[in-house]
C-alpha positions as CSV (number, residue, x, y, z in Angstrom):
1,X,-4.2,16.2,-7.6
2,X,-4.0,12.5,-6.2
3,X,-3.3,11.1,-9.6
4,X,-0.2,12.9,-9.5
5,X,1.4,11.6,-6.9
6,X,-0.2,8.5,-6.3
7,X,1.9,5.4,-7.0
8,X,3.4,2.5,-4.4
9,X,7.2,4.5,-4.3
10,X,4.8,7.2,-2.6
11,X,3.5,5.5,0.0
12,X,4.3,4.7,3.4
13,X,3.8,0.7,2.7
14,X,6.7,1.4,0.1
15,X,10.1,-0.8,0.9
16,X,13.0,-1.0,-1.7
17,X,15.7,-3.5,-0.8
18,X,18.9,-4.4,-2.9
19,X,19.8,-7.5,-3.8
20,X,22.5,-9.9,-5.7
21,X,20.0,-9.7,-8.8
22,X,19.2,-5.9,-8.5
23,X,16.2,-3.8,-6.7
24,X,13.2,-5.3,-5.4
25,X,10.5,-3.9,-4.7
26,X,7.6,-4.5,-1.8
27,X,4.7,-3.4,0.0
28,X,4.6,-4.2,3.8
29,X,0.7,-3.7,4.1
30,X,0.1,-6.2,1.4
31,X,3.5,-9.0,1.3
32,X,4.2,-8.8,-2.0
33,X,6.6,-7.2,-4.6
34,X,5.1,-4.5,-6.3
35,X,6.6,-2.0,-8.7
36,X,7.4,1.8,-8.1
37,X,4.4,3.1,-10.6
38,X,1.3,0.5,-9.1
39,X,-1.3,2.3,-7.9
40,X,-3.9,0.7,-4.7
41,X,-6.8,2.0,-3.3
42,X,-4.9,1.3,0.2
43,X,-2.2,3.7,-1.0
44,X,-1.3,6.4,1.8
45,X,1.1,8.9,1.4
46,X,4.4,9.6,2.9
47,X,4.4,12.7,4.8
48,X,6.5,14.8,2.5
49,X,4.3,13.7,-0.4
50,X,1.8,14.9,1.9
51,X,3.4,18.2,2.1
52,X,3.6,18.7,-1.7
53,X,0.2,18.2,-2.2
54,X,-0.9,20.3,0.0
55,X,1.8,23.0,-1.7
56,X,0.4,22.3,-5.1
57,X,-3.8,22.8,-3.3
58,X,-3.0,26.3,-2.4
């Protein structure tokens, strides 16, 4: 079920800013830019990702 939704744009560490050159992506746990489909083991969930895994468990 993780492996569904588990990927940086998921998680709560997940910041998106715009800039001149387009979107950049970063994670505020670990300081760097990252991309939307990365996957970590320190990946935790925004709550409504939260909510639809819980949906799709019962």
């Amino acid at each position: 079920m993780e492996d569904r939704f588990h990927a940086c744009a998921t998680c709560i560490h997940f910041r998106a800013n715009r800039e001149k050159t387009g979107m950049k992506y970063y994670c505020n746990r670990l300081g760097y830019e990252t991309k939307t489909t990365y996957k970590f083991n320190c990946w935790e969930p925004k709550p409504i990702v939260k909510n639809l895994m819980e949906k799709q468990q019962k």
